[in-house]
C-alpha positions as CSV (number, residue, x, y, z in Angstrom):
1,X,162.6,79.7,65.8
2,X,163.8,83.3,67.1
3,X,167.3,83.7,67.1
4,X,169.9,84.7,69.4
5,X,172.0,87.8,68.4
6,X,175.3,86.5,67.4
7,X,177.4,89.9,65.7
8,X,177.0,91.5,62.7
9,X,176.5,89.3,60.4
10,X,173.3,87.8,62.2
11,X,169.8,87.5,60.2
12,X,168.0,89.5,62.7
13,X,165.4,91.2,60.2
14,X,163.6,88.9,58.0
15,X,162.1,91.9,56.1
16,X,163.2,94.9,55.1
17,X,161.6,97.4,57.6
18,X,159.0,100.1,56.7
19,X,160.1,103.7,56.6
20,X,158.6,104.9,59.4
21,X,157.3,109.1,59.9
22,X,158.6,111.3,62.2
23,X,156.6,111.8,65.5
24,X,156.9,113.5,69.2
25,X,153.5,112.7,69.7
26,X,150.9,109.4,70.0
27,X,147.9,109.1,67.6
28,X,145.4,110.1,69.9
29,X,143.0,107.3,69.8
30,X,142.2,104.1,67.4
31,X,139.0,106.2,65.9
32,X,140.9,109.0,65.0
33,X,143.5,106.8,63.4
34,X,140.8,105.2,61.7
35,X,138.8,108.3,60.9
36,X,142.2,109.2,59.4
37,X,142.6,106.0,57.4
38,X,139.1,105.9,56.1
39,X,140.0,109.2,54.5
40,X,142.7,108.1,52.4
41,X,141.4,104.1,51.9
42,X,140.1,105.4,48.6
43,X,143.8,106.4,47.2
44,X,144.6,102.7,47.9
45,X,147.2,103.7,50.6
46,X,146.1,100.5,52.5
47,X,144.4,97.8,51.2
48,X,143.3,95.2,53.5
49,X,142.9,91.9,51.9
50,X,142.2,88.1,53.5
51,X,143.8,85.1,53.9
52,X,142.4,81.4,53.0
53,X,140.8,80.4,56.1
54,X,142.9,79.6,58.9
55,X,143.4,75.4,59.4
56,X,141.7,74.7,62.8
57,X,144.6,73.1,64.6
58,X,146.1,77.0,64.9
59,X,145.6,79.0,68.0
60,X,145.1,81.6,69.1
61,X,148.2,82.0,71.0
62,X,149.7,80.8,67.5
63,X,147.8,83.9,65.4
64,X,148.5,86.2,67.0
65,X,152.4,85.8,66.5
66,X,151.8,85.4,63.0
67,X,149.6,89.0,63.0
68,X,152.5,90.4,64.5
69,X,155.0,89.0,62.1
70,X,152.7,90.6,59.7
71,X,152.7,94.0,61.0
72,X,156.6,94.2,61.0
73,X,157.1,92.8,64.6
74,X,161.0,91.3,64.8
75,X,161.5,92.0,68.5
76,X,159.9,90.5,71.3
77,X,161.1,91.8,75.1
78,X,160.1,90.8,78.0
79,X,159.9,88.1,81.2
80,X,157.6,84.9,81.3
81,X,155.3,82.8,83.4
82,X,152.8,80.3,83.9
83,X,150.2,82.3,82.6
84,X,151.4,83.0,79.3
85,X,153.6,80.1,78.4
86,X,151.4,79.4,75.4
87,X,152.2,83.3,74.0
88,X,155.6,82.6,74.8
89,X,156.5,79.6,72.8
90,X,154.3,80.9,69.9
91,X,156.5,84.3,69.9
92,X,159.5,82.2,70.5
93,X,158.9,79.5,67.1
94,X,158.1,82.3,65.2
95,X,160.4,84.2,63.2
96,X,160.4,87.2,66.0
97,X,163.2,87.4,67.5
98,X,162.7,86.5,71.6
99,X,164.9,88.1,74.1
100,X,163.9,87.3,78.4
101,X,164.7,89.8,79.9
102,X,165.7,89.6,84.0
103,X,162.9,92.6,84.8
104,X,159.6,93.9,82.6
105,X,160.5,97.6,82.8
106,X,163.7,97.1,81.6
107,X,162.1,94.8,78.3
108,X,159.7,98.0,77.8
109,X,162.8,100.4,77.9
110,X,164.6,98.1,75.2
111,X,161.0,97.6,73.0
112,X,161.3,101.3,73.1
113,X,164.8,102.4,72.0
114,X,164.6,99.2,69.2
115,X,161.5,100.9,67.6
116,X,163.8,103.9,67.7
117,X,166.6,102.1,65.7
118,X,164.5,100.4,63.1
119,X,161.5,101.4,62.8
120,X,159.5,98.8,63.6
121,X,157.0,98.0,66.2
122,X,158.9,96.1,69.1
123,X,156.4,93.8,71.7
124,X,156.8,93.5,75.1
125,X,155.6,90.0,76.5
126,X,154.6,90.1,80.4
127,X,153.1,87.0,82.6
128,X,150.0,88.4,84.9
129,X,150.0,90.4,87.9
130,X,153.6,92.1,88.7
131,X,154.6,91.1,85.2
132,X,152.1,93.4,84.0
133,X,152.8,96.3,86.8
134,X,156.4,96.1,86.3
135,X,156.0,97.1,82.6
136,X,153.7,100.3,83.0
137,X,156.6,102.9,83.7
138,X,158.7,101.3,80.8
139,X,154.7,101.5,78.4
140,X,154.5,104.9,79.9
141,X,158.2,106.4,78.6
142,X,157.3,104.3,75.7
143,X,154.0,106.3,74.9
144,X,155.7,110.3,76.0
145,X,158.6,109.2,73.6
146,X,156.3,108.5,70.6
147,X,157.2,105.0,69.9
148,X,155.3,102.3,68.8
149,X,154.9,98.8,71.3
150,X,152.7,96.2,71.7
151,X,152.2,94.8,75.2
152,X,151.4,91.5,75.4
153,X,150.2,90.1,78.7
154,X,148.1,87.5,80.2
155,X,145.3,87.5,82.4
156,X,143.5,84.8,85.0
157,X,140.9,83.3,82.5
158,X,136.9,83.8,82.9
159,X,136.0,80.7,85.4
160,X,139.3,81.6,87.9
161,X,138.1,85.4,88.2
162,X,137.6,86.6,91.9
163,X,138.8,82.6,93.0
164,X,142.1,83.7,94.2
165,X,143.9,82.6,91.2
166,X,147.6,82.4,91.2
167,X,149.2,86.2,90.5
168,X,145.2,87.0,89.5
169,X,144.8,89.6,87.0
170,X,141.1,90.5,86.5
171,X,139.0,93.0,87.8
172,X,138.8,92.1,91.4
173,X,142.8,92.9,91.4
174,X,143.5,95.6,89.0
175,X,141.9,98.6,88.0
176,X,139.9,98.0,84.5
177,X,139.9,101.8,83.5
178,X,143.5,102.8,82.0
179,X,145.3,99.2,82.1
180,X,142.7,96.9,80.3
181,X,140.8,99.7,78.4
182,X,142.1,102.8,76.1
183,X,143.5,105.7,78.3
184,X,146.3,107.8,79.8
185,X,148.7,104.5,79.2
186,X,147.2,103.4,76.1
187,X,146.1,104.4,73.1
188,X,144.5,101.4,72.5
189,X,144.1,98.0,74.8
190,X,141.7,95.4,75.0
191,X,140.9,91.6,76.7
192,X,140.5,88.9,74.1
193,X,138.1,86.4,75.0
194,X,137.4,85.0,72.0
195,X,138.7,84.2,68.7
196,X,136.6,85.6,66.5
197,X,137.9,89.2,67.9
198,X,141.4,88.8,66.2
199,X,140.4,90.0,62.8
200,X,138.9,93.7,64.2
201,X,142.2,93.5,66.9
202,X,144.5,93.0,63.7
203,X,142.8,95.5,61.4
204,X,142.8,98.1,64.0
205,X,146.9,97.4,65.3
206,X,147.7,97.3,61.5
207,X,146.1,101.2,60.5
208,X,147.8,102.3,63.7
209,X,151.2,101.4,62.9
210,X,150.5,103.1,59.4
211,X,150.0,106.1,61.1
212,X,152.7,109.0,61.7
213,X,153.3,109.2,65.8
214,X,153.8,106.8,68.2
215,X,151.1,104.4,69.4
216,X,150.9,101.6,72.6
217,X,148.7,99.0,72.8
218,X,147.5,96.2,75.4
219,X,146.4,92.8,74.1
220,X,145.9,91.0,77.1
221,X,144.8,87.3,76.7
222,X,143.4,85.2,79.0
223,X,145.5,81.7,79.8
224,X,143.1,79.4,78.6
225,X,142.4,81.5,75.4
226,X,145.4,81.0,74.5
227,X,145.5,77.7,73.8
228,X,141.8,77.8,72.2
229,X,141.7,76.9,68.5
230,X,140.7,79.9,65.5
231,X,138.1,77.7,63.7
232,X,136.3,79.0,60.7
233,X,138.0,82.6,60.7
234,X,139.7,84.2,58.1
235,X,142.5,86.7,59.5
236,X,143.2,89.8,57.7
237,X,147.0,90.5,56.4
238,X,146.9,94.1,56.0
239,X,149.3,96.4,54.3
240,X,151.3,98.3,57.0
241,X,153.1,101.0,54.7
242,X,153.2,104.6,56.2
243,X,151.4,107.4,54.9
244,X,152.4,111.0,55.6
245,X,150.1,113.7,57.1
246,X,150.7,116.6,54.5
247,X,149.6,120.5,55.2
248,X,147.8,121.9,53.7
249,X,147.7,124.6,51.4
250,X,146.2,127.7,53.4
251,X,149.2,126.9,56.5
252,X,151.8,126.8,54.0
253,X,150.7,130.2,52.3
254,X,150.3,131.4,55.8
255,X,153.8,130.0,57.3
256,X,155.3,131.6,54.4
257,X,154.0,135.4,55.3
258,X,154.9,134.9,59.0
259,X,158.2,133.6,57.9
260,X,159.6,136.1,55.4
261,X,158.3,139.0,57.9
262,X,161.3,138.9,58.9
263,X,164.3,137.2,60.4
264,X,163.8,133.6,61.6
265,X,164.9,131.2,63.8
266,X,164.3,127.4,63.4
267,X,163.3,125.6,67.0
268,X,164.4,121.6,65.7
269,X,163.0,119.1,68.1
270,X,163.2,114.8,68.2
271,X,160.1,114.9,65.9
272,X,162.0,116.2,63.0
273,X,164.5,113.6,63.1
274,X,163.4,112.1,59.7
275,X,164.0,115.7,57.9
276,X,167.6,116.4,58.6
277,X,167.9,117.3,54.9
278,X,165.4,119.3,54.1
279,X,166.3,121.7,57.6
280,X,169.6,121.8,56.6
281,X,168.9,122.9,53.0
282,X,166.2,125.4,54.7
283,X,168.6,126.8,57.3
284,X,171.4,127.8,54.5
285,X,168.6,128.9,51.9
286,X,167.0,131.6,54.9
287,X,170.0,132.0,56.8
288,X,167.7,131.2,60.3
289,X,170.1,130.8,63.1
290,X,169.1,126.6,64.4
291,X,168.6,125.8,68.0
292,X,167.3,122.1,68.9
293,X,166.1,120.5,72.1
294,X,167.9,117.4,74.2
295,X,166.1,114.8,72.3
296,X,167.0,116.8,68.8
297,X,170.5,116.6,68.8
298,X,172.4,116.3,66.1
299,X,169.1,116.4,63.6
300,X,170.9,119.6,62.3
301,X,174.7,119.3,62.6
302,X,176.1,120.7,65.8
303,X,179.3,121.5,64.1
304,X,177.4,124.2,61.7
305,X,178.0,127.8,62.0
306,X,174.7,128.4,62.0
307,X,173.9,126.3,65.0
308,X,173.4,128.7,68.4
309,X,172.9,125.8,71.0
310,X,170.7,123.1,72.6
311,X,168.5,124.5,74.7
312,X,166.7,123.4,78.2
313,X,168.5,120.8,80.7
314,X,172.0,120.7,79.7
315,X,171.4,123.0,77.0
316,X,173.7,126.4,76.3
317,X,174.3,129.8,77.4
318,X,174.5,130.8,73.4
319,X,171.2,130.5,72.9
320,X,170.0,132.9,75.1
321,X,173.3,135.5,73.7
322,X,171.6,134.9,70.1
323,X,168.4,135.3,72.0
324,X,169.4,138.9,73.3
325,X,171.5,139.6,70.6
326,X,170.4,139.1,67.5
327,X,166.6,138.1,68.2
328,X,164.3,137.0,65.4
329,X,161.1,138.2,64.5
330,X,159.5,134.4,64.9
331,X,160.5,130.8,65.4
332,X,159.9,127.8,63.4
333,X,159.1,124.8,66.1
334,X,159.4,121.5,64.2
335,X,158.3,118.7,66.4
336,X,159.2,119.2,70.0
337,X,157.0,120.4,72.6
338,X,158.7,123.0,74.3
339,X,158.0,121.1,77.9
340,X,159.9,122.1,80.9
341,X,163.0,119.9,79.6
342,X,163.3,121.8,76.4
343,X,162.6,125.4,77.1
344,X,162.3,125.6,81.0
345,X,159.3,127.2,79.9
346,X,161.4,130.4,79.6
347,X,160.5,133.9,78.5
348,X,163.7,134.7,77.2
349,X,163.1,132.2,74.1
350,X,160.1,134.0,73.1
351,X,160.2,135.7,69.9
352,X,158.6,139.2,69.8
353,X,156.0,137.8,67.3
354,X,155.7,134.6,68.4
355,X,155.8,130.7,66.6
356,X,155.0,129.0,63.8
357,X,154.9,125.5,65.8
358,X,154.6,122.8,63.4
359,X,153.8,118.7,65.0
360,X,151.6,116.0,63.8
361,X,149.3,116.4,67.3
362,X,146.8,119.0,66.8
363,X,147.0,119.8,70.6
364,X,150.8,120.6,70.6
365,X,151.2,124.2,69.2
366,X,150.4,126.6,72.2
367,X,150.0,124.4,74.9
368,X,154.0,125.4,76.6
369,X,153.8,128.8,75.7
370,X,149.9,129.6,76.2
371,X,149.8,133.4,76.4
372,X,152.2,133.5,73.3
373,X,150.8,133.7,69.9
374,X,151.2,130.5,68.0
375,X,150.2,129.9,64.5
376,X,149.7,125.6,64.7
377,X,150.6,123.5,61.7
378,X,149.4,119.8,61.8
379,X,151.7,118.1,59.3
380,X,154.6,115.5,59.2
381,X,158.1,117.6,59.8
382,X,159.4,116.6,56.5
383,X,156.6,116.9,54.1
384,X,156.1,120.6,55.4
385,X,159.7,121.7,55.3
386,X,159.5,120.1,51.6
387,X,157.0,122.5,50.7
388,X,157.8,125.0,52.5
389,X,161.4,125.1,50.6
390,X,159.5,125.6,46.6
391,X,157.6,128.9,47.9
392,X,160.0,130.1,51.0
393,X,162.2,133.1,48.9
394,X,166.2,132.8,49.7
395,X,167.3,135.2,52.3
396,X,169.3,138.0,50.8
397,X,172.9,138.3,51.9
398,X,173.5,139.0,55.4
399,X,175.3,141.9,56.9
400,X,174.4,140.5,60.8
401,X,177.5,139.6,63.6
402,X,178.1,136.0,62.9
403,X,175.9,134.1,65.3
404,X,177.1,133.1,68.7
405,X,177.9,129.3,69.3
406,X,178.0,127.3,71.8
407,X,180.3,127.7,74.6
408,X,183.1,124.4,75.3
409,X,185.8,125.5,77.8
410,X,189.2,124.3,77.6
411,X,190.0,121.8,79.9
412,X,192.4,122.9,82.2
413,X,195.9,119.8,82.6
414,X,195.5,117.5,84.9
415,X,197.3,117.8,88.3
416,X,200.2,115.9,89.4
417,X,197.2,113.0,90.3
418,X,195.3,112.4,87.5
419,X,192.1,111.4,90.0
420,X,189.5,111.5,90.1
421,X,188.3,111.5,86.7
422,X,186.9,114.7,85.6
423,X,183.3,114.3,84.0
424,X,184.3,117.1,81.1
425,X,187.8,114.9,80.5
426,X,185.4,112.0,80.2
427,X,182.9,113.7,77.7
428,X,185.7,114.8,75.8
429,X,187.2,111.7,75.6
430,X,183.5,110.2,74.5
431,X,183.5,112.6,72.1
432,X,186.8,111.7,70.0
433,X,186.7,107.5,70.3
434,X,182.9,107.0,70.8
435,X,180.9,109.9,68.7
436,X,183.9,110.7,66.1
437,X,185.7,107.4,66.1
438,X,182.7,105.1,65.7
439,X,179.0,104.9,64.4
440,X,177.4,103.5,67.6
441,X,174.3,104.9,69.2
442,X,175.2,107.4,72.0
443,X,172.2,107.2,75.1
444,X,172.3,109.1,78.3
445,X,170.6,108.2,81.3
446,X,168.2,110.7,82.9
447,X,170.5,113.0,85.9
448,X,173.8,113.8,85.6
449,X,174.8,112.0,82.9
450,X,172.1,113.4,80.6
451,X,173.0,117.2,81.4
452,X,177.1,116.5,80.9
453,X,176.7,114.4,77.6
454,X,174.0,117.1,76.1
455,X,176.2,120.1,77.4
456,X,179.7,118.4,75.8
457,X,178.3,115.8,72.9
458,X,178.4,117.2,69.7
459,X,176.7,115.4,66.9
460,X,176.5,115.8,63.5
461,X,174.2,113.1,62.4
462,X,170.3,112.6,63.5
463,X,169.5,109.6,65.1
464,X,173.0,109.1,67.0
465,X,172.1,110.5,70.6
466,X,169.0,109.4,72.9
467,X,167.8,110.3,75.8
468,X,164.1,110.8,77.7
469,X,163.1,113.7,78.5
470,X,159.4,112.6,79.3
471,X,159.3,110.5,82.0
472,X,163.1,110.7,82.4
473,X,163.3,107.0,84.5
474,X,166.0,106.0,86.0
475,X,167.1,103.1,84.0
476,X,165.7,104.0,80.7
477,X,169.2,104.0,78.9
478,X,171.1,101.1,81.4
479,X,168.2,99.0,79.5
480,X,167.5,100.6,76.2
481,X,170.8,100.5,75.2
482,X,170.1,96.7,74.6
483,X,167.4,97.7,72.2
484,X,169.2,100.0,70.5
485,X,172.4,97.3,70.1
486,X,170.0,94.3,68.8
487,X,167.9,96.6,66.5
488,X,170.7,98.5,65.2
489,X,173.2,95.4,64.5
490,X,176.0,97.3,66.0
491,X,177.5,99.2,69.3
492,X,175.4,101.2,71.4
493,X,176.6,102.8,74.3
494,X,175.0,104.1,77.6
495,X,176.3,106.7,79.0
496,X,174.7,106.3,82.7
497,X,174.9,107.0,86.5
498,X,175.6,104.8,89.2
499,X,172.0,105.2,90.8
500,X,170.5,104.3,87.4
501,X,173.2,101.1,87.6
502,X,172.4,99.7,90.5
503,X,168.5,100.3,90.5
504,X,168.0,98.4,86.8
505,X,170.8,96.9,84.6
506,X,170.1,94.0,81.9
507,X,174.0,93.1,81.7
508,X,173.6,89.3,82.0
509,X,170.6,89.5,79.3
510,X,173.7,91.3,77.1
511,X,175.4,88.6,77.9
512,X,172.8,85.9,77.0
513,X,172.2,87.3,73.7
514,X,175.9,88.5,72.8
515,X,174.3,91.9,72.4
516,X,177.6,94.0,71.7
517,X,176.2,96.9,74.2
518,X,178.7,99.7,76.2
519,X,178.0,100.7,79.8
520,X,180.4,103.6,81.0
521,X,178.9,104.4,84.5
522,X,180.2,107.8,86.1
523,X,180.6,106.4,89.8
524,X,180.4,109.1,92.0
525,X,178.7,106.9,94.9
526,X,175.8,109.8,95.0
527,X,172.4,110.3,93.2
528,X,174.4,113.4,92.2
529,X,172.1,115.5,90.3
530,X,169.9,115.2,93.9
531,X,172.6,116.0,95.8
532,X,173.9,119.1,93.9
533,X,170.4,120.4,93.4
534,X,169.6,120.8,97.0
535,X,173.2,121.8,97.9
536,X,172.3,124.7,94.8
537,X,168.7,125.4,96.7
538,X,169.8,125.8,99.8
539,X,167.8,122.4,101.2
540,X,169.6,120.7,104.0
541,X,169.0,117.4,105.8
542,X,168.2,114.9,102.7
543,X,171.3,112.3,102.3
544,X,171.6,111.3,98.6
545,X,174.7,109.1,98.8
546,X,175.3,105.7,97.7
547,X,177.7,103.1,99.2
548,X,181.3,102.7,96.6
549,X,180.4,100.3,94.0
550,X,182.8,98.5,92.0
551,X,180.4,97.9,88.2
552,X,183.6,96.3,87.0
553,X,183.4,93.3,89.7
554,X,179.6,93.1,89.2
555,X,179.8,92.8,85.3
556,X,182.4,90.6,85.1
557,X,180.4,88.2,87.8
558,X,177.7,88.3,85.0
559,X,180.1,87.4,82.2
560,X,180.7,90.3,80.4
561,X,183.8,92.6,80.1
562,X,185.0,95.6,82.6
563,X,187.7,97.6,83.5
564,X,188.0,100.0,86.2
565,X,189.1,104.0,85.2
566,X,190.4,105.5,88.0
567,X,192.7,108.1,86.0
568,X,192.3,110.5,83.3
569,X,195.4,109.5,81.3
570,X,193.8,105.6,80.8
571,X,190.4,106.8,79.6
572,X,190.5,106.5,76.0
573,X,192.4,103.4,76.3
574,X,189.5,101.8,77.7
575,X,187.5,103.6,75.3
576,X,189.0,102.0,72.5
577,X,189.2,98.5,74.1
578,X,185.4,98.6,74.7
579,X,184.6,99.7,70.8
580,X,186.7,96.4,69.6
581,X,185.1,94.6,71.6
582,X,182.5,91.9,70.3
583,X,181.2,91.6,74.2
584,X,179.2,93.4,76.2
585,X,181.5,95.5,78.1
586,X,181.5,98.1,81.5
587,X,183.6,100.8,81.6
588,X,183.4,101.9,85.7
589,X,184.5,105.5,86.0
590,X,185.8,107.1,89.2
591,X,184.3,110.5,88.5
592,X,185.0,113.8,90.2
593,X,181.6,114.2,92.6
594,X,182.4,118.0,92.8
595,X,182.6,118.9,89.7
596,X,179.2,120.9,88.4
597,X,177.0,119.5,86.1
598,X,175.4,122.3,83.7
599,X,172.1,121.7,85.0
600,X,171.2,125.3,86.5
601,X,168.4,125.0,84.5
602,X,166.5,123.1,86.5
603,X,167.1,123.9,89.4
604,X,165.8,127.6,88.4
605,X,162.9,125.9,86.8
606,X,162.4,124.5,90.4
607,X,163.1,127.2,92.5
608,X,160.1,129.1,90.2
609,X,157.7,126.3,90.5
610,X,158.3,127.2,94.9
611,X,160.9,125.2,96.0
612,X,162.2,127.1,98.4
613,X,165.1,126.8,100.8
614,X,165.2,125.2,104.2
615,X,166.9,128.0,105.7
616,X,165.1,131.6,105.8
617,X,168.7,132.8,105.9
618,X,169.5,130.9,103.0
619,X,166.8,131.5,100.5
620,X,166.8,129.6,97.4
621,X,170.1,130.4,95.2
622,X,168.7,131.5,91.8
623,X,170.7,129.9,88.8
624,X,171.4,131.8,85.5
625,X,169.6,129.6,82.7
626,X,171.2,127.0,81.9
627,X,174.5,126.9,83.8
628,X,175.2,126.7,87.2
């Protein structure tokens, strides 16, 4: 039977999980995963092997659970119904852990930041129609973040179809191209009408989730094939351990004459996060000053003296001073994209001779930056860094400045009234109980809360701080902290907006499942980042304010823990009393609605991209990157 999270000490993994490979990137389609695969079948790196044949009193509802127990599944997410009652209680007497969620995009959100935390692939279970709809955004952030999730849904079954079936899901309802077939969503989905599909479904799922990168996938299964029995089929149980994707010879040789050209900077992005060694050890052999993107904090540590900045949306102003200052010849990308959120697609990060951009997706390297030159590097972060550290000669001793680092104001004393709470006395707050006084999972919410907790975070571990910088939904960390809590066996805490609060929480599923997650909501009673951004650009007229909310009243109506922070002086306080606690517990803050976030970025980004001002007499301000 799954099992309901109960503390530490709860069995939640009933096999030690795979080591999975770093990625930023999806595997771009079942037949080049398997192209792939066939490739390396011959060193035995999976061996696929069958079962006795399955008894004829087990399902098909009942085989596919135990497929996914096989391919490392432990985590099931989602909302049920009618339709797929029959998935549902197979997941749920399983050894997969079940959690019902209240809404489908907040299960995807959680399936997403648990593969994160373990490693394994998370399932998302969905009834038909809306159950199905609801999920997409949380599949789509699921799929730009690189993870790996299987959707499981169900569908009206073959006689109901056009009939006007109860929440019908078919054809006559819902587009085929895209949610039912391989696409933009999915890198691999498919309808099961029969039985005797499972063993191909299986074999394909299992060589996916051996591959480096991220992978979604839609099994959608009809109601009434559910409950059909798997006669005379033998299912395959396939070995599911990761295999790296190695570079090769000639891109090493040549990465090594770009890179001792001269001096070098390393670009670290969330793709790396599985090759915070090997960076490190490269940075102090070469002496490369280190920036990283949002999602790549703390991969290499932020307290280094080597570090120069994050850079992008709520990055720092010491990146471009090391930029101007002390430029390098070339940059080493490892696994981020250099989108909009990570370089603002600026000029002013460009090396004079251009990147060595290294990522496990071919089509990465070049694609930000197209008119710079790029020399590309398919390979897994760590396995090139590896190599590149036996033939990459040690930098001789440097007579440069010491490198700039990132800029942290003091924080002026409070006034005689200590309210409302600051957002930088909050961060730095955060910062001593939360990141330096605890091991729990740091996530910030897309908005204002992402742009002050990357500006004032510092971490010095990979793997502590998440946020999304893809899709960037509202709601992604109010919900994903859950995942991160369950999959992790310990505190995670959301660092999140009251917009993001009110449009998609899961704190009575917290509560549920004694899931020991943190909410601190900066309650300003605005979609702030909105309202500051057009205040910034000049654009009048658009009302981005929020009636008060007390989160404290509303979480405590749902049976978890809250206090209300109105002052500075009772922040860490509260801090602290959220960290011991084994509940799920709301922290409301009474921020400051005035203050600034550091997201100037963005709104220059904007302002380039022709947002322009409502008023000809007030053109649109232009923002020095990344401060406002």
């Amino acid at each position: 039977m799954s099992q309901n999270y109960t503390g530490s000490n709860s069995p939640l993994i009933t096999t030690e999980p795979h080591k999975e490979f770093p990625a930023n990137r999806y595997v771009e389609s079942v037949s080049d995963a398997s192209r792939q695969v066939d490739e390396s079948e011959n060193n035995k790196e999976i061996e696929p092997f069958l079962n006795d044949e399955t008894p004829s009193t087990l399902s098909v509802a009942d085989a596919i659970a135990q497929m996914l127990v096989n391919l490392g599944v432990s985590n099931a997410f989602g909302v049920a119904g009618g339709a797929m009652a029959s998935i549902w209680g197979a997941l749920s007497n399983s050894t997969i852990d079940v959690l019902n969620f209240r809404h489908e995009s907040g299960a995807a959100f959680a399936a997403t930041e648990a593969y994160f935390a373990n490693n394994r692939p998370a399932v998302v279970f969905t009834t038909a129609g809306p159950g199905i709809t609801n999920a997409l955004t949380g599949l789509f952030a699921a799929r730009g973040e690189g993870a790996k999730v299987i959707l499981l849904s169900a569908c009206t079954s073959a006689p109901q179809r056009g009939r006007w079936a109860i929440q019908e899901t078919s054809t006559y309802t819902l587009p085929s191209g895209g949610i039912f077939t391989p696409g933009a969503l999915f890198n691999y989905a498919i309808t099961i009408e029969s039985a005797s599909q499972l063993p191909q479904i299986f074999r394909k799922l299992a060589l996916a989730m051996a591959q480096p990168g991220g992978f979604i996938a839609h099994l959608s299964i009809p109601t009434a094939v559910q409950t059909s029995l798997v006669e005379n089929i033998s299912l395959p149980q396939l070995d599911v351990t990761p295999f790296g994707m190695t570079p090769s010879k000639q891109a090493i040789t040549k990465s090594v004459e770009l890179l001792s050209s001269g001096p070098f900077a390393i670009w670290v992005g969330f793709g790396a996060r599985d090759a915070a060694d090997e960076i490190l050890e490269l940075a102090e052999k070469t002496g490369a000053a280190v920036m990283c993107s949002p999602r790549g904090k703390g991969i290499f540590p932020e307290d280094h003296p080597q570090f120069v900045g994050v850079t992008g949306l709520g990055g720092h102003a010491s990146v471009l001073t090391y930029m101007e200052q002390q430029p390098p010849l070339r940059t080493l990308v490892l696994g981020t994209r250099l989108g909009e959120p990570t370089s603002f697609w600026s000029s002013a990060l460009v090396p004079k001779e251009g990147f060595v951009h290294v990522d496990i997706d071919p089509e990465v390297p070049g694609v930000a930056y197209p008119h710079v030159e790029t020399f590309g590097v398919r390979s897994d972060i760590k396995a090139f860094v590896e190599e590149l550290l036996q033939q990459l000669p040690d930098a001789p001793p440097s007579t440069t400045l010491s490198l700039p680092r990132p800029e942290h104001k003091a924080i002026e004393p409070a006034l005689d009234v200590d309210y409302p709470v600051r957002p930088e006395v909050l961060m730095a707050a955060i910062q001593k109980i939360i990141v330096e006084g605890s091991d729990a999972v740091v996530m910030a919410e897309c908005g204002n809360s992402f742009t002050w907790s990357t500006h004032l975070l510092q971490f010095s571990q990979a793997n502590r701080y998440r946020v999304s910088t893809g899709v960037g939904a509202m709601g992604h960390a109010v919900t994903g902290v859950l995942g991160a809590a369950l999959a992790n066996n310990s505190k995670a805490v959301g660092i999140v907006g009251d917009g993001a609060m009110l449009m998609n929480n899961e704190i009575s599923t917290a509560v549920k499942y004694k899931i020991p997650a943190i909410w601190i909501v900066l309650n300003d009673a605005r979609y702030n980042m909105c309202h500051q951004g057009m205040k910034i650009l000049g654009l009048k007229g658009a009302d981005a304010t929020i009636p008060p909310t007390n989160f404290a009243m509303i979480a405590r109506g749902m049976g978890a823990e809250a206090l209300v922070v109105v002052r500075e002086s009772d922040i860490e306080a509260a801090l602290e009393q959220a960290i011991a606690s084994n509940a799920p517990f709301l922290i409301d803050v009474v921020i400051d609605a005035d203050r600034p976030a550091p997201s100037g970025g963005r709104n220059k980004s904007l302002a380039a991209q022709g947002v322009k001002s409502s008023s000809a007499k007030n053109p649109a301000k232009q923002v020095s990157f990344p401060m406002v």
